[in-house]
PDB file of N, CA, C and O in Angstrom:
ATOM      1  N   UNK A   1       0.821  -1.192   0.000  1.00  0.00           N
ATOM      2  CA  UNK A   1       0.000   0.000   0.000  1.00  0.00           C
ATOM      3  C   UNK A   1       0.874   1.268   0.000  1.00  0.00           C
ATOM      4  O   UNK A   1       0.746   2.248  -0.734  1.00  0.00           O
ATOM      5  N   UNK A   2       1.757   1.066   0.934  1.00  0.00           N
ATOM      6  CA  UNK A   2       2.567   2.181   0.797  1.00  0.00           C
ATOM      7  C   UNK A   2       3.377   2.143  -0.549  1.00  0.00           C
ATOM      8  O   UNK A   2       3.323   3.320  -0.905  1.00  0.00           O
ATOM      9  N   UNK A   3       3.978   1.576  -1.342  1.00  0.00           N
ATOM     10  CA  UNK A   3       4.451   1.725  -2.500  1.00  0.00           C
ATOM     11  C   UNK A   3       3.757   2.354  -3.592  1.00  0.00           C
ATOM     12  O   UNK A   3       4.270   2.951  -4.538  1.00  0.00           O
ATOM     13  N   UNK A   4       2.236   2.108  -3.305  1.00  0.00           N
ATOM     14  CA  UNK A   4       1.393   2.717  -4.334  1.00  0.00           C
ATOM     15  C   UNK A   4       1.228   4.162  -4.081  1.00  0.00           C
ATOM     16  O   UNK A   4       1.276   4.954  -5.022  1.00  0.00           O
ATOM     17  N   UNK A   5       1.041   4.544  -2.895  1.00  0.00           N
ATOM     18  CA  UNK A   5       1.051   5.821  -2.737  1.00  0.00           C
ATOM     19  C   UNK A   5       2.275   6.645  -3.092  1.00  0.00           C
ATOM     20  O   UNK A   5       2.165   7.644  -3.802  1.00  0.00           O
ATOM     21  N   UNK A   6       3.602   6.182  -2.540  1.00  0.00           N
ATOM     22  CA  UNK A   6       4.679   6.457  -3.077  1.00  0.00           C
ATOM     23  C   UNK A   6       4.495   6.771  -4.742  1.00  0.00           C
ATOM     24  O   UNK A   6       4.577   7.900  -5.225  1.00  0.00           O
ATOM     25  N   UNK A   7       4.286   5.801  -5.342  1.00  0.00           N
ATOM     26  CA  UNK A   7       4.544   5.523  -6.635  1.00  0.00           C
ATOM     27  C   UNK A   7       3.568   6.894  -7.259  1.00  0.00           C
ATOM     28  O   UNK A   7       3.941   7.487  -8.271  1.00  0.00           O
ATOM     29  N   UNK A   8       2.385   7.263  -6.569  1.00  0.00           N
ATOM     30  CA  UNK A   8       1.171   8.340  -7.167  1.00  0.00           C
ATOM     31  C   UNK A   8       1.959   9.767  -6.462  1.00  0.00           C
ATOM     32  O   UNK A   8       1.316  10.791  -6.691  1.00  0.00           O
ATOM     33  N   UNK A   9       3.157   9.970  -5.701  1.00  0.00           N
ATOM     34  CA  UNK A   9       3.460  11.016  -5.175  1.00  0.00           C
ATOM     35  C   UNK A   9       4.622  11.147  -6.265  1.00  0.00           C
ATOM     36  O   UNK A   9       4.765  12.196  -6.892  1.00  0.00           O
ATOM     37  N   UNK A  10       5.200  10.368  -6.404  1.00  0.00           N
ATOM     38  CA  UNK A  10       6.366  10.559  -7.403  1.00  0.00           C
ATOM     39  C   UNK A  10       6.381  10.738  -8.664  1.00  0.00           C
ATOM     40  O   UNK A  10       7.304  11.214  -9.327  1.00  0.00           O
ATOM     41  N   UNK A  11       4.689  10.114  -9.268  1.00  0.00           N
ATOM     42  CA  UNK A  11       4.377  10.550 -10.600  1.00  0.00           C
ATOM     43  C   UNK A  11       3.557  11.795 -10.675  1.00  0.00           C
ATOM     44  O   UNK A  11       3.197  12.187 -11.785  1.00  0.00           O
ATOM     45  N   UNK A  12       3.163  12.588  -9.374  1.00  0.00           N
ATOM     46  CA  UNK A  12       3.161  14.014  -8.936  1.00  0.00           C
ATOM     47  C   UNK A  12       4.305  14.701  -9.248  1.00  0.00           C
ATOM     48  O   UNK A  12       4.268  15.635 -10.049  1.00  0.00           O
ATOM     49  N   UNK A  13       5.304  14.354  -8.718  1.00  0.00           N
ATOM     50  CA  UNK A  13       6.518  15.298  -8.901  1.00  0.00           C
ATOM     51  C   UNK A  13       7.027  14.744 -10.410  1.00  0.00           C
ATOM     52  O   UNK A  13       8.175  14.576  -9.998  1.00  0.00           O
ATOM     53  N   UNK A  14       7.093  14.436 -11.437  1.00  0.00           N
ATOM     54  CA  UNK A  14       7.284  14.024 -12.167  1.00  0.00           C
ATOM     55  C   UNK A  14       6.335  14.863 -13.374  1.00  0.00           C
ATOM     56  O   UNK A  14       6.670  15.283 -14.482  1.00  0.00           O
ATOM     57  N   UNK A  15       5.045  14.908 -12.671  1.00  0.00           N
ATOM     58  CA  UNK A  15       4.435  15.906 -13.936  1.00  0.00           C
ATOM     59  C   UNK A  15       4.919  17.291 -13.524  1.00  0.00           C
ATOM     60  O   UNK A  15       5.090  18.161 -14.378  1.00  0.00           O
ATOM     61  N   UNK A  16       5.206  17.574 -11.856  1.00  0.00           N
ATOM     62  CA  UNK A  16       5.180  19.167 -11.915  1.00  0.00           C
ATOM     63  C   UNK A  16       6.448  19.407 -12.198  1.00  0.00           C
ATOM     64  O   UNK A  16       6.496  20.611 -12.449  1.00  0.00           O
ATOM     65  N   UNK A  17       7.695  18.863 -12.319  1.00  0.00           N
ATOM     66  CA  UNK A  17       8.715  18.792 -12.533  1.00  0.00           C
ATOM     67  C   UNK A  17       8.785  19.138 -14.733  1.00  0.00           C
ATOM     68  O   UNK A  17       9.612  19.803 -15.356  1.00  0.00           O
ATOM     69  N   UNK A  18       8.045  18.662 -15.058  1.00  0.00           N
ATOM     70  CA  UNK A  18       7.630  18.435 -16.265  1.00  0.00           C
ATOM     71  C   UNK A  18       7.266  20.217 -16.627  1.00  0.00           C
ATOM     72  O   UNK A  18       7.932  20.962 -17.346  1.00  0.00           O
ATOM     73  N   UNK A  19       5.957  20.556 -15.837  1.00  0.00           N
ATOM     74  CA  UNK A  19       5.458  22.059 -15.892  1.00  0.00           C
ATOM     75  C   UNK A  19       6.498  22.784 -15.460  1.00  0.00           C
ATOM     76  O   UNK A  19       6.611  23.870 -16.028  1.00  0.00           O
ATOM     77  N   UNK A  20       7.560  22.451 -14.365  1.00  0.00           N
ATOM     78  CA  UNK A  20       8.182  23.691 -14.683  1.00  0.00           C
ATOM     79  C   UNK A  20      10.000  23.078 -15.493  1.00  0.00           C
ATOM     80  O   UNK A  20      11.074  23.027 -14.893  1.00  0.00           O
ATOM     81  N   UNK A  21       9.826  22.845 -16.425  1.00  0.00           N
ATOM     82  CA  UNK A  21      10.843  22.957 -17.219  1.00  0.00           C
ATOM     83  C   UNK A  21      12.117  23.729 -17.167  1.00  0.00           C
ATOM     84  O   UNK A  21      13.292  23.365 -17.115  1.00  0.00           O
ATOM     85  N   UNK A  22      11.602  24.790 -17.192  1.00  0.00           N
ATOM     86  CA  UNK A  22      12.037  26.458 -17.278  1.00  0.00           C
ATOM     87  C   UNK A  22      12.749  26.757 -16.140  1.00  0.00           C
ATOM     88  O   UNK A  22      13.752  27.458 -16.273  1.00  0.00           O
ATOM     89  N   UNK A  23      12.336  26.248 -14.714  1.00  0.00           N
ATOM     90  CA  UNK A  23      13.093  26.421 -13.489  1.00  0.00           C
ATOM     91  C   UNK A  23      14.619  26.072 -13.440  1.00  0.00           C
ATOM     92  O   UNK A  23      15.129  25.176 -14.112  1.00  0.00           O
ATOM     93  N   UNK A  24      15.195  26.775 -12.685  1.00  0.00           N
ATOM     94  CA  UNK A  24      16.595  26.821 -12.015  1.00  0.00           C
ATOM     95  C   UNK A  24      16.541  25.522 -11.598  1.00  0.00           C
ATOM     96  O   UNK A  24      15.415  25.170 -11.245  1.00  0.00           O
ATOM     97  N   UNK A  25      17.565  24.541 -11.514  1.00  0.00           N
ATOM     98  CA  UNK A  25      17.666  23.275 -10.709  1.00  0.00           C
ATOM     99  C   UNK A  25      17.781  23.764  -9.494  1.00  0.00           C
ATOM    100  O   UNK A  25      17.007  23.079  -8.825  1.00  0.00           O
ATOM    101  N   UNK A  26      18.374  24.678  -8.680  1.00  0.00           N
ATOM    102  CA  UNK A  26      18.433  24.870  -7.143  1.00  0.00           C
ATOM    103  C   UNK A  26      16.679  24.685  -7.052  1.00  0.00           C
ATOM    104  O   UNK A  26      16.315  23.868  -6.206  1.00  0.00           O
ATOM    105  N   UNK A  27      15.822  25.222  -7.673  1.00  0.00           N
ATOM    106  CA  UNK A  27      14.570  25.471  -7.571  1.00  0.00           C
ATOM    107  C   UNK A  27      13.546  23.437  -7.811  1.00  0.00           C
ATOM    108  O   UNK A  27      12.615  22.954  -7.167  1.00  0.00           O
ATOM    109  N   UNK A  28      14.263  22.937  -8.857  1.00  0.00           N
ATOM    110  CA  UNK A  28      13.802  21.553  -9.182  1.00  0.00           C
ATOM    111  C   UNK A  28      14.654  20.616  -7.707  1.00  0.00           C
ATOM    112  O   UNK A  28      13.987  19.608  -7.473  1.00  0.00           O
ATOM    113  N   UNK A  29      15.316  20.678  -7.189  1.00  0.00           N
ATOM    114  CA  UNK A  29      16.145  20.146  -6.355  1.00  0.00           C
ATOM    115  C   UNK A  29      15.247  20.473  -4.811  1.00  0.00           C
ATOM    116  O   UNK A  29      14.848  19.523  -4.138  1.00  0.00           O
ATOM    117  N   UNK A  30      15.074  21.498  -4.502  1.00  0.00           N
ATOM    118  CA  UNK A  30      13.968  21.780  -3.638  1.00  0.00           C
ATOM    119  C   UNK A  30      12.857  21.187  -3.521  1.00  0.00           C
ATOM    120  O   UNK A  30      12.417  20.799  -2.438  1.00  0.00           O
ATOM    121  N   UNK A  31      12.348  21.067  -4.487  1.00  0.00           N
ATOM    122  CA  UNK A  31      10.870  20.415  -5.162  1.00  0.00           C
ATOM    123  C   UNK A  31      11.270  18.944  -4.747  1.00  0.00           C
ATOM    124  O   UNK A  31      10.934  18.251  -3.786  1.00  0.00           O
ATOM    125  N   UNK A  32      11.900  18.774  -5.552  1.00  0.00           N
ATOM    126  CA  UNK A  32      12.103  16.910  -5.092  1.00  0.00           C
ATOM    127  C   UNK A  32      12.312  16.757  -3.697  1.00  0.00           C
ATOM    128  O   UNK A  32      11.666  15.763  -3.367  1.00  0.00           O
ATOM    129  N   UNK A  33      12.952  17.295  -2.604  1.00  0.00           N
ATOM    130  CA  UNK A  33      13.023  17.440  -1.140  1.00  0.00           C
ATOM    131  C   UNK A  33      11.919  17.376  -0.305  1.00  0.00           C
ATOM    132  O   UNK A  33      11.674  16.661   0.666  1.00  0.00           O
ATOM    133  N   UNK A  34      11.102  18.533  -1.037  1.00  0.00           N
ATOM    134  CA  UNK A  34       9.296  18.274  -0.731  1.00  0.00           C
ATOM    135  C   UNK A  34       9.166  17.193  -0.666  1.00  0.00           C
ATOM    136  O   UNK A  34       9.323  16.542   0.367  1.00  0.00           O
ATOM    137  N   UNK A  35       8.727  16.573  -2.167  1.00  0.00           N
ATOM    138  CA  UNK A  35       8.375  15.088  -2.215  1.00  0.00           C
ATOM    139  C   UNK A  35       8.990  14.436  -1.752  1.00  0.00           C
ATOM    140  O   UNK A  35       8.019  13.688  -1.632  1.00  0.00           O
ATOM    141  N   UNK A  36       9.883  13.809  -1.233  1.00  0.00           N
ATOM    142  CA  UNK A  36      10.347  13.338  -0.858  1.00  0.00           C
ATOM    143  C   UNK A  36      10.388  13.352   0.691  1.00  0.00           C
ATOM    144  O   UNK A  36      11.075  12.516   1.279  1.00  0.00           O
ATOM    145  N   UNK A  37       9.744  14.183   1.296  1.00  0.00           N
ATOM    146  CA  UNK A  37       9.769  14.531   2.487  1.00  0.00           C
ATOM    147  C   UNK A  37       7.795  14.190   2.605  1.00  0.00           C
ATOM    148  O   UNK A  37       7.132  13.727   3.533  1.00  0.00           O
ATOM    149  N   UNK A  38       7.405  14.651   1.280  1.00  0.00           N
ATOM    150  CA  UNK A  38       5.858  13.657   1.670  1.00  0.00           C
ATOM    151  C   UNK A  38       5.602  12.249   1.491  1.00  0.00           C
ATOM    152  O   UNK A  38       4.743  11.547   2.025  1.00  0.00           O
ATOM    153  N   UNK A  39       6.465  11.965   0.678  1.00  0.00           N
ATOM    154  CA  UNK A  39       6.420  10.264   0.644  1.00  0.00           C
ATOM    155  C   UNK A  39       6.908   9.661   2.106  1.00  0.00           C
ATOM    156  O   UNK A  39       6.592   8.597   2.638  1.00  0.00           O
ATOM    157  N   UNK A  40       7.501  10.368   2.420  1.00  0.00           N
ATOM    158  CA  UNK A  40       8.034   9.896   3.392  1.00  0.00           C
ATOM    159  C   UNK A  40       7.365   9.882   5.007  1.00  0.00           C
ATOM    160  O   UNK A  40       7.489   9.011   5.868  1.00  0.00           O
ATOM    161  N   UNK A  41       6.585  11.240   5.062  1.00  0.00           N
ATOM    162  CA  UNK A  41       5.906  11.569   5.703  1.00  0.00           C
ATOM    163  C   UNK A  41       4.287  10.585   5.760  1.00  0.00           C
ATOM    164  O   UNK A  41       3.536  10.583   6.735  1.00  0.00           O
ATOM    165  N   UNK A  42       4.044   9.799   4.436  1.00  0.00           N
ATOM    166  CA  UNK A  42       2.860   9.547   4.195  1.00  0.00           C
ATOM    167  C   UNK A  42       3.702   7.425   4.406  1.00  0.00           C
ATOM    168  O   UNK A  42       3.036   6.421   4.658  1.00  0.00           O
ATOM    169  N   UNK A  43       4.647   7.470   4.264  1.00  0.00           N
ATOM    170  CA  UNK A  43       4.958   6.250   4.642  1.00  0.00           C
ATOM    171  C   UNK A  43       4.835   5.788   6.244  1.00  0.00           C
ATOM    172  O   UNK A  43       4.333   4.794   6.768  1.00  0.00           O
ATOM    173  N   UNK A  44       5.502   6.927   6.767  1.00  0.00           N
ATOM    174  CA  UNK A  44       6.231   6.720   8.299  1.00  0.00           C
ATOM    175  C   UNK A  44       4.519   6.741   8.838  1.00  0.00           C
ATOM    176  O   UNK A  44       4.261   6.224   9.924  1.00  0.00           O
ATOM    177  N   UNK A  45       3.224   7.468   7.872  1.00  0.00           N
ATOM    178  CA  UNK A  45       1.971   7.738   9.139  1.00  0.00           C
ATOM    179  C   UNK A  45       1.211   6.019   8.747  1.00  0.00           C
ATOM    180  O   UNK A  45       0.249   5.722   9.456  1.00  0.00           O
ATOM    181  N   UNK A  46       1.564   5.181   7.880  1.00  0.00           N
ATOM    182  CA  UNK A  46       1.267   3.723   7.705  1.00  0.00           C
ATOM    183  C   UNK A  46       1.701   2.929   8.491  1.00  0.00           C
ATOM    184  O   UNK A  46       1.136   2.200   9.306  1.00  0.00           O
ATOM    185  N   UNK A  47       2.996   3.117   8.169  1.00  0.00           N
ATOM    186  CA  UNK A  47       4.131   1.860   9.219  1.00  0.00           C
ATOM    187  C   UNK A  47       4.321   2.389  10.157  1.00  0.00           C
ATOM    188  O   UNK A  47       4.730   1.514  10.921  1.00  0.00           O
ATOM    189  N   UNK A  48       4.304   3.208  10.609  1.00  0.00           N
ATOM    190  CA  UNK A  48       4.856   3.470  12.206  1.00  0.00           C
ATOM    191  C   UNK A  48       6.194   3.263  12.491  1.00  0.00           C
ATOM    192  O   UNK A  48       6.499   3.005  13.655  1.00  0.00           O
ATOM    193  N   UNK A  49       7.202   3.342  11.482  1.00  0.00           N
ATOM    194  CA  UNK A  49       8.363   2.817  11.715  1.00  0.00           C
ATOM    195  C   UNK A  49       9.139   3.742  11.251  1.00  0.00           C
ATOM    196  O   UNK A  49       8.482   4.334  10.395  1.00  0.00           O
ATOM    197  N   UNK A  50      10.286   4.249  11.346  1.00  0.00           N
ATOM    198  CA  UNK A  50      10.891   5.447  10.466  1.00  0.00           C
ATOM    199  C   UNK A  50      11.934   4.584   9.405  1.00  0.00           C
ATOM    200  O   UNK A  50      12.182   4.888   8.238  1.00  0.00           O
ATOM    201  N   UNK A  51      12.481   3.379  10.204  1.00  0.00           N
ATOM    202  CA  UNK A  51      13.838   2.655   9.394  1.00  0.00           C
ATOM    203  C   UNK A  51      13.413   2.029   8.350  1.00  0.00           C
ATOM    204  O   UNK A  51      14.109   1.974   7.336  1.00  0.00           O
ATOM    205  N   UNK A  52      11.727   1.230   8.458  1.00  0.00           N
ATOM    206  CA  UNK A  52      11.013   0.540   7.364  1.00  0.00           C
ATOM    207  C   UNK A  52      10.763   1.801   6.074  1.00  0.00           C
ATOM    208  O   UNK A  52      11.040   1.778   4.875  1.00  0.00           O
ATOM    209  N   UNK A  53      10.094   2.895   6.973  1.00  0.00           N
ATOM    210  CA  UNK A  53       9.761   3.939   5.750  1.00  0.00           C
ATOM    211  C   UNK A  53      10.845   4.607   4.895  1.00  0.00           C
ATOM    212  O   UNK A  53      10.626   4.803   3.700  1.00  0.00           O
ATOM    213  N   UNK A  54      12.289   5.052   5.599  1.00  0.00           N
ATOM    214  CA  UNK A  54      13.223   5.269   4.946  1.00  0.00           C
ATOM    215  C   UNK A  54      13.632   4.367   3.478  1.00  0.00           C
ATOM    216  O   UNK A  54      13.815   4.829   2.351  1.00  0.00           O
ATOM    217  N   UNK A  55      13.704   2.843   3.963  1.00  0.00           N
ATOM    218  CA  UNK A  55      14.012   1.996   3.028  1.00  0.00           C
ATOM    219  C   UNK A  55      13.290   1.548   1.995  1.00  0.00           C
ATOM    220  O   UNK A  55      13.726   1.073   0.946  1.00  0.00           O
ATOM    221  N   UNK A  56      11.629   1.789   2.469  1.00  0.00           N
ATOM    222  CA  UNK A  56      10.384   1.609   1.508  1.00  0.00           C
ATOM    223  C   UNK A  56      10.350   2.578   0.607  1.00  0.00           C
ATOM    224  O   UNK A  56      10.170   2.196  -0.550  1.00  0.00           O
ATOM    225  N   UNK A  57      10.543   4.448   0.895  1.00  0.00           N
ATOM    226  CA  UNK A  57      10.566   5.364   0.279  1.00  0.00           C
ATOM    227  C   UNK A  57      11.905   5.208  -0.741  1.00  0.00           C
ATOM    228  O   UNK A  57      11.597   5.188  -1.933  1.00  0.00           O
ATOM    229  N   UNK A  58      12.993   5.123  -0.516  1.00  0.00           N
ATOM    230  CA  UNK A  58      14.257   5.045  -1.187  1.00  0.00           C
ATOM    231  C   UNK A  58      13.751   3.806  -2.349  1.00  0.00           C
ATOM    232  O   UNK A  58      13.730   4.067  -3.552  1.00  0.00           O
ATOM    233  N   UNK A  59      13.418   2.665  -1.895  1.00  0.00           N
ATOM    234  CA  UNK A  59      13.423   1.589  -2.765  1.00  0.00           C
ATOM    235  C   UNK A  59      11.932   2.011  -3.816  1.00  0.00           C
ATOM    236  O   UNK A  59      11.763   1.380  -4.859  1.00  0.00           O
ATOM    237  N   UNK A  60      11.177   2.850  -3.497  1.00  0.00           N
ATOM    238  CA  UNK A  60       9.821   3.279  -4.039  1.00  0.00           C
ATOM    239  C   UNK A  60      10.808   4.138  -5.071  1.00  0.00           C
ATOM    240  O   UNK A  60      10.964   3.569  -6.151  1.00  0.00           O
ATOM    241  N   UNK A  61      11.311   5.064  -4.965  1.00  0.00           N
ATOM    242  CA  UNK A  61      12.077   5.945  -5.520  1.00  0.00           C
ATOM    243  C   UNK A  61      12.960   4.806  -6.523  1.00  0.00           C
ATOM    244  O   UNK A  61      12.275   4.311  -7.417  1.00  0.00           O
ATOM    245  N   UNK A  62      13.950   4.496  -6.474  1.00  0.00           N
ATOM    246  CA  UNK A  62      14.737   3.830  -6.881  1.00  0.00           C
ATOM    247  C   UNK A  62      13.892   3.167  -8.346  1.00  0.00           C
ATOM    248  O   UNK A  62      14.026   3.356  -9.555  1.00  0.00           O
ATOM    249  N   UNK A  63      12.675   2.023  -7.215  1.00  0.00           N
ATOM    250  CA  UNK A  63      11.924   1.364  -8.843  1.00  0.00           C
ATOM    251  C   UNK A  63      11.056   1.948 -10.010  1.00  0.00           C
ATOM    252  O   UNK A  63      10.638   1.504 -11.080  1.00  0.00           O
ATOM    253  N   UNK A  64      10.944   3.461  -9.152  1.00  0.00           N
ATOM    254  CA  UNK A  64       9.742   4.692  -9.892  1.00  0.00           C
ATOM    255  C   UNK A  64      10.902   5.452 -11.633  1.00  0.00           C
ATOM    256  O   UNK A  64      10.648   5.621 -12.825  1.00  0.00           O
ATOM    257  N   UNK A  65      12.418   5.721 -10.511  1.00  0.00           N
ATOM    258  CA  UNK A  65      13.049   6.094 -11.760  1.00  0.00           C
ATOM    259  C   UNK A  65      13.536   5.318 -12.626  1.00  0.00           C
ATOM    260  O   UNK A  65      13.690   5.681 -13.792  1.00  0.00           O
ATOM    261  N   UNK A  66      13.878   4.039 -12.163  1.00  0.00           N
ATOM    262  CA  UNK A  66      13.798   2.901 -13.331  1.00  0.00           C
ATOM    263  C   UNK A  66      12.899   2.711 -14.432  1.00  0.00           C
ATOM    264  O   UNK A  66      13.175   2.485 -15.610  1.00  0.00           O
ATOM    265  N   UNK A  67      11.967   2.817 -13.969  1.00  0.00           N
ATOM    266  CA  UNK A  67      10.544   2.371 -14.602  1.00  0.00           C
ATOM    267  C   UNK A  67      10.343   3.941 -15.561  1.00  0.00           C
ATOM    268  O   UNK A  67      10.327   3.779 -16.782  1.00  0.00           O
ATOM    269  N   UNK A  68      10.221   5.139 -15.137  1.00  0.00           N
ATOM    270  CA  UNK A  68      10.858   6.112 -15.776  1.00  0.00           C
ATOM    271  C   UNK A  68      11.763   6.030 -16.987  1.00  0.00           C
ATOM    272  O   UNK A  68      11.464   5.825 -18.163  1.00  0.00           O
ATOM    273  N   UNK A  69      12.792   6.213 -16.491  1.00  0.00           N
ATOM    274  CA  UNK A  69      14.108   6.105 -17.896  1.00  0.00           C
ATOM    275  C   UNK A  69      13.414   5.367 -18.781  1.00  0.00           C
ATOM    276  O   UNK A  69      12.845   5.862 -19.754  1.00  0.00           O
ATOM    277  N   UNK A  70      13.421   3.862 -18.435  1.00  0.00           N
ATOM    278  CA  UNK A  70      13.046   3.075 -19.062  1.00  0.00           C
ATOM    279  C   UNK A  70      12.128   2.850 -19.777  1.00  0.00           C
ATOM    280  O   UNK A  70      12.379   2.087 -20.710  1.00  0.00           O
ATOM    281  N   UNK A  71      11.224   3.192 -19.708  1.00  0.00           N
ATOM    282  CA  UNK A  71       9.883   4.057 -20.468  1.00  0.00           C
ATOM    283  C   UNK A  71      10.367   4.509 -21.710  1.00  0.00           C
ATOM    284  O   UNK A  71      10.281   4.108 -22.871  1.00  0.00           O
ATOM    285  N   UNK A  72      11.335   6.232 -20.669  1.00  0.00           N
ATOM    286  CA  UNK A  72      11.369   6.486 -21.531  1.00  0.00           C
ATOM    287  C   UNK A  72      12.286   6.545 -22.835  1.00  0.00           C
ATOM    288  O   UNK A  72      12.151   7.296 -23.800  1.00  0.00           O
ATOM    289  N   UNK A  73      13.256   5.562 -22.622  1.00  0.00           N
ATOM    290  CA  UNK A  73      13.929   4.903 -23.754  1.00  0.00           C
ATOM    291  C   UNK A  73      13.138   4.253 -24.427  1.00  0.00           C
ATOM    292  O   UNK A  73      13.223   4.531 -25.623  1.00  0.00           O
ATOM    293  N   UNK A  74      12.414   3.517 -24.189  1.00  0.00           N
ATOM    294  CA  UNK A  74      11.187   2.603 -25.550  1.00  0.00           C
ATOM    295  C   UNK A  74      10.672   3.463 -26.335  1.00  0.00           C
ATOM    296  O   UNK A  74      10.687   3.287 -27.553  1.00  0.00           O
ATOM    297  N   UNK A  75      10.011   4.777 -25.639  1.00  0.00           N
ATOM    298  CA  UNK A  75       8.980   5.449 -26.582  1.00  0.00           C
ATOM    299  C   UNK A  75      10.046   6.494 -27.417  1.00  0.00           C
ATOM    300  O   UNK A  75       9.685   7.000 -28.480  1.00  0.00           O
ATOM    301  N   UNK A  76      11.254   6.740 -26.896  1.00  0.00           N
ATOM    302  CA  UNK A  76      12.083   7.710 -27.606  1.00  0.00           C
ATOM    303  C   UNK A  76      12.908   7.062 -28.609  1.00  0.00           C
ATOM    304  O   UNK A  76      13.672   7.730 -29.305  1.00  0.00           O
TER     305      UNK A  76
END
């Protein structure tokens, strides 16, 4: 359950990351911190655990940008 949510927060940051194109990376780098700080936030209020959610969020992350690239190498 928590992976799915992960997975719908990260393809959040992924479209708004998308809308702002145009931004400064100090500014895209921030943004991802957010998210990353709500996935994380929305993991740790499931499990109750901080060491499970750290490793669930990272590994959520990890299989989200795989699945990403990888994408988008097929369609490109």
């Amino acid at each position: 359950m928590v992976i799915i949510l992960q997975f719908i927060i990260w393809s959040g940051y992924t479209f708004i990351e998308w809308l702002s194109k145009h931004d400064q990376l100090v500014y895209k780098v921030m943004m991802f911190f957010v998210f990353f700080y709500l996935a994380f936030l929305v993991g740790n209020y499931i499990t109750k655990s901080t060491r499970k959610t750290l490793f669930i969020t990272a590994f959520s992350l990890v299989i989200y940008t795989s699945l990403h690239y990888t994408l988008a190498l097929i369609i490109h």
